[in-house]
Backbone as numpy.savetxt, mean C-alpha at the origin, in Angstrom:
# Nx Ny Nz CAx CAy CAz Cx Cy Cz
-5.74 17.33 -4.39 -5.95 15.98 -3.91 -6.67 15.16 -4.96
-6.55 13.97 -5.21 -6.87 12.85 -6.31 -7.83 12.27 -5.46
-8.51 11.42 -6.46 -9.53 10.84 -6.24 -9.57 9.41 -5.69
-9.17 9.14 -4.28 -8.65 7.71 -4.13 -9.40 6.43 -4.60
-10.53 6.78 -4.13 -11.53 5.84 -4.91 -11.44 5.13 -5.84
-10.92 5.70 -6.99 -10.77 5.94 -8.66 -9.50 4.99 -9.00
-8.62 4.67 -7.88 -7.40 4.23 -7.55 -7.13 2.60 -7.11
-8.43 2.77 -6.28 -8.17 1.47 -5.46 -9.33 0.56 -5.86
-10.60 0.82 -6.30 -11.46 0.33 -6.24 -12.22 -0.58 -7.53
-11.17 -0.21 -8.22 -11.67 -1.26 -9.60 -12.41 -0.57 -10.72
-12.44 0.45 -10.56 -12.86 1.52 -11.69 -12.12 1.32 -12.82
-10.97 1.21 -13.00 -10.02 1.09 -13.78 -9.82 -0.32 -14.72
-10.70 -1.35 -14.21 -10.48 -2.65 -14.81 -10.79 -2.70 -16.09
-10.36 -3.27 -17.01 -10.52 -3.51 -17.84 -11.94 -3.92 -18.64
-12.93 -3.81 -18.89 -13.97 -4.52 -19.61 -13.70 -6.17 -20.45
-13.71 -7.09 -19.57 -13.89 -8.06 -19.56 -14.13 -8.73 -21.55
-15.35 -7.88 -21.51 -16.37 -8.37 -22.94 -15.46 -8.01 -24.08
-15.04 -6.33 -24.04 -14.41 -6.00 -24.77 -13.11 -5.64 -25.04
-12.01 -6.33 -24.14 -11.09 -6.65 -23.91 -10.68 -7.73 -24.38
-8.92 -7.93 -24.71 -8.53 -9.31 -25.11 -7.56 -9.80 -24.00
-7.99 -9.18 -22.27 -7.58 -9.62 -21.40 -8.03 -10.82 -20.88
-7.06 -11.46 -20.59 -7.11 -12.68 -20.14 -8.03 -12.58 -18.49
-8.22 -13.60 -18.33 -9.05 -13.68 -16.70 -7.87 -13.28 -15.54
-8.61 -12.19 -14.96 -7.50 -11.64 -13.81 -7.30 -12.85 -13.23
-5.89 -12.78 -12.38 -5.87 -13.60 -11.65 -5.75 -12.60 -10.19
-5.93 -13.35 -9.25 -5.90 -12.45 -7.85 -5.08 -12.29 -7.28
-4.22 -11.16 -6.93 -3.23 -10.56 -6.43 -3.61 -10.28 -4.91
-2.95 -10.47 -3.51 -3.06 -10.13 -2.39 -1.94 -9.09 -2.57
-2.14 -7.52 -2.47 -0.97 -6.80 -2.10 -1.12 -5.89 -0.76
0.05 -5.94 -0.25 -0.52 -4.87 0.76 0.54 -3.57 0.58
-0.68 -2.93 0.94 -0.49 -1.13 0.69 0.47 -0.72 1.40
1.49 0.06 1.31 2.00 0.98 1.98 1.86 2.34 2.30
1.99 2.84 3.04 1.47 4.23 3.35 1.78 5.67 2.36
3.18 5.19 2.05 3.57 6.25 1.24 3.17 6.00 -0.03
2.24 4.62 -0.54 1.93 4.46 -2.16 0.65 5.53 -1.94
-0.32 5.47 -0.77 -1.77 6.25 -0.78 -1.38 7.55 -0.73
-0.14 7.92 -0.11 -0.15 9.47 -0.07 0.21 9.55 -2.04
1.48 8.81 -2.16 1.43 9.37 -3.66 0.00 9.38 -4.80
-0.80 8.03 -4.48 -1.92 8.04 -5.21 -2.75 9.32 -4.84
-2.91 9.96 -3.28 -3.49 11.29 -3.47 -3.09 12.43 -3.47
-2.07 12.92 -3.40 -1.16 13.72 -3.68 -1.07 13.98 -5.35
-1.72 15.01 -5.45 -1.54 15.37 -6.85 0.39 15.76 -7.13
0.76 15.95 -6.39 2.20 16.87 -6.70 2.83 15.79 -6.19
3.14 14.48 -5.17 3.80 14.11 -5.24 4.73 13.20 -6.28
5.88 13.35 -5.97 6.88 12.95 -6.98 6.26 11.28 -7.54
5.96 10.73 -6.70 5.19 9.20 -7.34 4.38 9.38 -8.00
3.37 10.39 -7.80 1.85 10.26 -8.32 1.31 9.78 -9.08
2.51 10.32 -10.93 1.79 9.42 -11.70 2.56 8.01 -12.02
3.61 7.05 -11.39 3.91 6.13 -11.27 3.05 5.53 -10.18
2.52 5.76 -9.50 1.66 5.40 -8.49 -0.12 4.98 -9.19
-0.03 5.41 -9.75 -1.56 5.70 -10.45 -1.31 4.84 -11.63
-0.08 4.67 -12.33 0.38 3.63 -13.06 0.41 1.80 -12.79
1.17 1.77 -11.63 1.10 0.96 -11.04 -0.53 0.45 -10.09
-1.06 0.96 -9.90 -2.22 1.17 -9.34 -3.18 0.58 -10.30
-3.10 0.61 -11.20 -4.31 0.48 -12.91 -3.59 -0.92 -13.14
-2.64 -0.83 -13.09 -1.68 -2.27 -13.53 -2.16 -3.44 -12.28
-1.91 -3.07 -11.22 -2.66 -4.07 -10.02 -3.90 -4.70 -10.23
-4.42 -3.51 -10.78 -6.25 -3.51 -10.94 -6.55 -4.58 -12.11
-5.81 -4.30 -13.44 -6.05 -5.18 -13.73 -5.38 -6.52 -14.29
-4.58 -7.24 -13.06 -4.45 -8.23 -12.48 -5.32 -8.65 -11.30
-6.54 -7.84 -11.19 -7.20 -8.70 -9.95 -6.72 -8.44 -8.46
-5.69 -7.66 -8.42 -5.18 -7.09 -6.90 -6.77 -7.11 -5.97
-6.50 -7.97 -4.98 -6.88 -7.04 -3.47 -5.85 -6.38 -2.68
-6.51 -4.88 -1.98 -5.19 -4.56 -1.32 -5.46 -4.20 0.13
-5.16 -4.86 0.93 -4.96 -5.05 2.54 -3.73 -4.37 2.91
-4.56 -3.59 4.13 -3.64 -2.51 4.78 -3.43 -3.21 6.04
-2.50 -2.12 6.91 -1.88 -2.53 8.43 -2.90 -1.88 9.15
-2.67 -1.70 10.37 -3.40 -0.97 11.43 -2.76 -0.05 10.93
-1.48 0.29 10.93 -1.34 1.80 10.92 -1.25 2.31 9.74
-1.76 1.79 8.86 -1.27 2.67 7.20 -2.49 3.85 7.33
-3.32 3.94 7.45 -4.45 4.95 7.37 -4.10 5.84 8.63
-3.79 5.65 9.46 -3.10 6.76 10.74 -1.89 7.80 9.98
-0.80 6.69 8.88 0.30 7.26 8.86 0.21 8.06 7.78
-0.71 7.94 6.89 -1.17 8.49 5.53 -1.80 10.02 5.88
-2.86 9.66 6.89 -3.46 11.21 7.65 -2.40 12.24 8.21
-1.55 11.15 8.87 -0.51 12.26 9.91 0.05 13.20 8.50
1.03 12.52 7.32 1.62 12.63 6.05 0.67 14.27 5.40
-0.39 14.03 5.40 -1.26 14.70 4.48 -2.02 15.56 5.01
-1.82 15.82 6.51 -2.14 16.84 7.32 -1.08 17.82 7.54
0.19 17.09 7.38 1.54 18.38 7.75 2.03 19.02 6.51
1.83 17.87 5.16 2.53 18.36 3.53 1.57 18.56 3.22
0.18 18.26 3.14 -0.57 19.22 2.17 -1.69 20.30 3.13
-2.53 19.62 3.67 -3.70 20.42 4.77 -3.95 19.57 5.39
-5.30 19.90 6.55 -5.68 18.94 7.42 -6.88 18.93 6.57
-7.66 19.60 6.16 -8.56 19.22 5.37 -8.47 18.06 4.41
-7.39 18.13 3.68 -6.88 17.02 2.19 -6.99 15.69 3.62
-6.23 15.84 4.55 -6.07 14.76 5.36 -8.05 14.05 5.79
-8.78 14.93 5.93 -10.58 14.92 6.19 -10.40 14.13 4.84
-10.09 15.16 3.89 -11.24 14.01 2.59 -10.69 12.75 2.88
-8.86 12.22 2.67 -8.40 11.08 2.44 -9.50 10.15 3.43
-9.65 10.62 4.67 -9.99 9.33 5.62 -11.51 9.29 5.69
-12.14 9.95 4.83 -13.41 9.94 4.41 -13.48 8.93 3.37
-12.38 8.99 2.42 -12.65 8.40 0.78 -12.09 7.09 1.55
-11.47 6.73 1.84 -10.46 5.48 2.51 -11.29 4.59 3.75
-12.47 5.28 4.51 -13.25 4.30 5.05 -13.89 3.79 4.17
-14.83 4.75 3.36 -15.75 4.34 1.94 -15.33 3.32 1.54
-14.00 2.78 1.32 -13.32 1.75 0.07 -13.40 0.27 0.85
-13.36 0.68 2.59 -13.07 -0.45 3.55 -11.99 -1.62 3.00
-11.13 -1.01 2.87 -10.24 -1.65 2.90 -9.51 -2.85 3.69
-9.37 -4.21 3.26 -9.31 -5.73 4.47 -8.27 -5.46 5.14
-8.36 -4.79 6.62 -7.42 -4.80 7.59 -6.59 -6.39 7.97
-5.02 -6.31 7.71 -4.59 -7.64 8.18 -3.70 -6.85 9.13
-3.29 -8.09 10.18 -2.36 -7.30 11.45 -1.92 -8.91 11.78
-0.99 -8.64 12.60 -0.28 -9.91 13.39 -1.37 -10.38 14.55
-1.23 -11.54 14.66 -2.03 -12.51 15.90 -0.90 -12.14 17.23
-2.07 -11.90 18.38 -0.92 -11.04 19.15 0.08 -12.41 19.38
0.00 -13.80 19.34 1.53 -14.38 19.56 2.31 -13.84 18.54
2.31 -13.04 17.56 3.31 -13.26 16.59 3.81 -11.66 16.81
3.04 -10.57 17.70 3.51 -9.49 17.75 4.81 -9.09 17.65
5.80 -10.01 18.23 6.97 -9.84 18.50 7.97 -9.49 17.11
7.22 -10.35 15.81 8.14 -10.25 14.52 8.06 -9.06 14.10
7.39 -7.83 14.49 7.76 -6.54 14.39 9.16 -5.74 14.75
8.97 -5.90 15.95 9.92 -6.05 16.95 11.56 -6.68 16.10
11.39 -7.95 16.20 12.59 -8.75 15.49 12.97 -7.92 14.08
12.17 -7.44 13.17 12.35 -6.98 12.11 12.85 -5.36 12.35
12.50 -4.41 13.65 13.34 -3.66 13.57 14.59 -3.37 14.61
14.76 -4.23 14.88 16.26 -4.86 15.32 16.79 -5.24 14.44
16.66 -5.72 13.65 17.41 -6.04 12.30 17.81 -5.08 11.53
17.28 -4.11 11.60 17.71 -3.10 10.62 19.03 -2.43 11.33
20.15 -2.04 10.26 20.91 -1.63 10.29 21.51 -0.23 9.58
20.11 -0.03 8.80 20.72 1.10 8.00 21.31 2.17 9.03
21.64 3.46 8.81 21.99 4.48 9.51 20.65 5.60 9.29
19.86 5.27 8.68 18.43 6.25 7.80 17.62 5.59 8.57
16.85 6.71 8.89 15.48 6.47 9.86 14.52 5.31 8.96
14.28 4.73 10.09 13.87 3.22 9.62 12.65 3.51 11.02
10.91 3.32 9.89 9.50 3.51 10.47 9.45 2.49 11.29
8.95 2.18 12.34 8.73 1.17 12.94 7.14 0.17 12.58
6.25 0.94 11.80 5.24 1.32 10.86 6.14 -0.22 9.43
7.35 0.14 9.00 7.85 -0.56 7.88 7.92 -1.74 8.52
8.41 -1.79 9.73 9.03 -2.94 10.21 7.39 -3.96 10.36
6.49 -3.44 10.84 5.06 -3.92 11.27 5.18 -4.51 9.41
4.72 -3.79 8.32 4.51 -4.36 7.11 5.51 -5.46 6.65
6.68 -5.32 7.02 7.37 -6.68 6.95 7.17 -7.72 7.69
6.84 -7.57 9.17 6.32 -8.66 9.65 5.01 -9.11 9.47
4.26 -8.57 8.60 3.09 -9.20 8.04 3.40 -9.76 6.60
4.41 -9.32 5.89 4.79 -10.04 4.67 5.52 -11.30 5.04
6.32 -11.30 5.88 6.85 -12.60 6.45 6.07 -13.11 6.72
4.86 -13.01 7.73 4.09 -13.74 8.49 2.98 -14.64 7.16
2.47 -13.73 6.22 1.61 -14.08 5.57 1.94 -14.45 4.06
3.40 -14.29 3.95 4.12 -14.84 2.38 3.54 -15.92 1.63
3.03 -16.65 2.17 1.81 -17.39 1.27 0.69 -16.28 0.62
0.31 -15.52 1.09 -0.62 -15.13 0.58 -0.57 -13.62 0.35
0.48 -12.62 0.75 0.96 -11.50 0.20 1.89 -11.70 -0.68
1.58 -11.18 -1.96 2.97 -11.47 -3.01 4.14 -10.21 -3.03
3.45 -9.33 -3.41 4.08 -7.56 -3.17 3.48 -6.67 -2.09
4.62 -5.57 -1.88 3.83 -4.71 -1.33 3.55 -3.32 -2.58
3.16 -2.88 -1.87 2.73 -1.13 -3.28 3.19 -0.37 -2.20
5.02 -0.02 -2.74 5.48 0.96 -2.05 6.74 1.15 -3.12
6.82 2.72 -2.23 7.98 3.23 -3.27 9.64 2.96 -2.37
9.16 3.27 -1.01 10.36 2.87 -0.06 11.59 1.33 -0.32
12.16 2.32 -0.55 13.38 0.73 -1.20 13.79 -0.49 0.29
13.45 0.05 1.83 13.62 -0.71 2.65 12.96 -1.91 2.62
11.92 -2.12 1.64 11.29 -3.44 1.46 12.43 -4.12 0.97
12.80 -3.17 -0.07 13.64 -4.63 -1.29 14.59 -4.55 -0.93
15.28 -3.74 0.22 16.64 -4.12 1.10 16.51 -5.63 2.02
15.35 -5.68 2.39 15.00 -6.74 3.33 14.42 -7.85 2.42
14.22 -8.30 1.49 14.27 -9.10 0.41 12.39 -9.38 0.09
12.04 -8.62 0.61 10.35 -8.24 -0.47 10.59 -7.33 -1.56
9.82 -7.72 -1.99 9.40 -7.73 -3.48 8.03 -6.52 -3.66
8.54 -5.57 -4.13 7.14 -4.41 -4.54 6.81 -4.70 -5.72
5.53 -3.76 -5.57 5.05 -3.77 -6.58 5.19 -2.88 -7.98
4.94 -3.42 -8.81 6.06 -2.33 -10.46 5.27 -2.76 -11.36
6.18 -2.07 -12.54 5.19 -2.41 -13.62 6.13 -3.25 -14.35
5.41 -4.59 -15.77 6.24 -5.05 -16.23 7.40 -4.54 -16.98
């Protein structure tokens, strides 16, 4: 298990003084569940594109706002593929970081809903994805990407997060 902390929290930024980086600018991204399992998942197949992308966010100034359920779906993930223990540390290291919970205003609950009615693939489609799209719709002013590896974002016309 990796060090989530190390990942999300700005450890990674650049030194300002001794850098010929320009002034971050601020990135709103929101997390997806399967970017935190790859960031702690030493073996998963993302990991070190995840940890890539992750350093690259960082230093652009990313904040990264989760769903209600990304920290539920990350534990369930990392309790059945790796241990329930690895699943203890994650939600130990992952309160620590407090991460800015965004969610729908319950009038708008429904664009969850609408978004997985829409889907058509024949491939199991999260109802979890559908919730993160209706907060990228809802909040597209102010979410630019999400940080996911799942291509059902960029089927539905969001935009993840990558490297240049």
């Amino acid at each position: 298990m990796a060090n989530l902390s190390k990942y999300l929290s700005g450890k990674f930024l650049l030194d300002p003084i001794t850098s010929n980086q320009k002034t971050p600018m601020v990135l709103d991204i929101l997390l997806d569940a399967d970017a935190l399992v790859a960031l702690s998942k030493t073996d998963d197949t993302n990991h070190s594109k995840a940890i890539q992308i992750s350093n690259y966010l960082q230093e652009k100034g990313a904040i990264f706002y989760i769903s209600p359920f990304t920290i539920s779906e990350v534990v369930t993930v990392l309790s059945y593929k790796v241990s329930h223990q690895a699943a203890k540390k994650f939600l130990k290291e992952v309160r620590k970081l407090a991460l800015p919970l965004l969610q729908l205003p319950k009038e708008s609950i429904t664009l969850a809903d609408d978004w997985f009615i829409k889907q058509s693939s024949k491939k199991r489609i999260s109802y979890h994805d559908c919730y993160n799209m209706a907060l990228l719709d809802k909040y597209q002013n102010q979410l630019q990407v999400i940080f996911s590896f799942d291509q059902i974002y960029k089927k539905n016309g969001f935009t993840l997060a990558q490297l240049p």
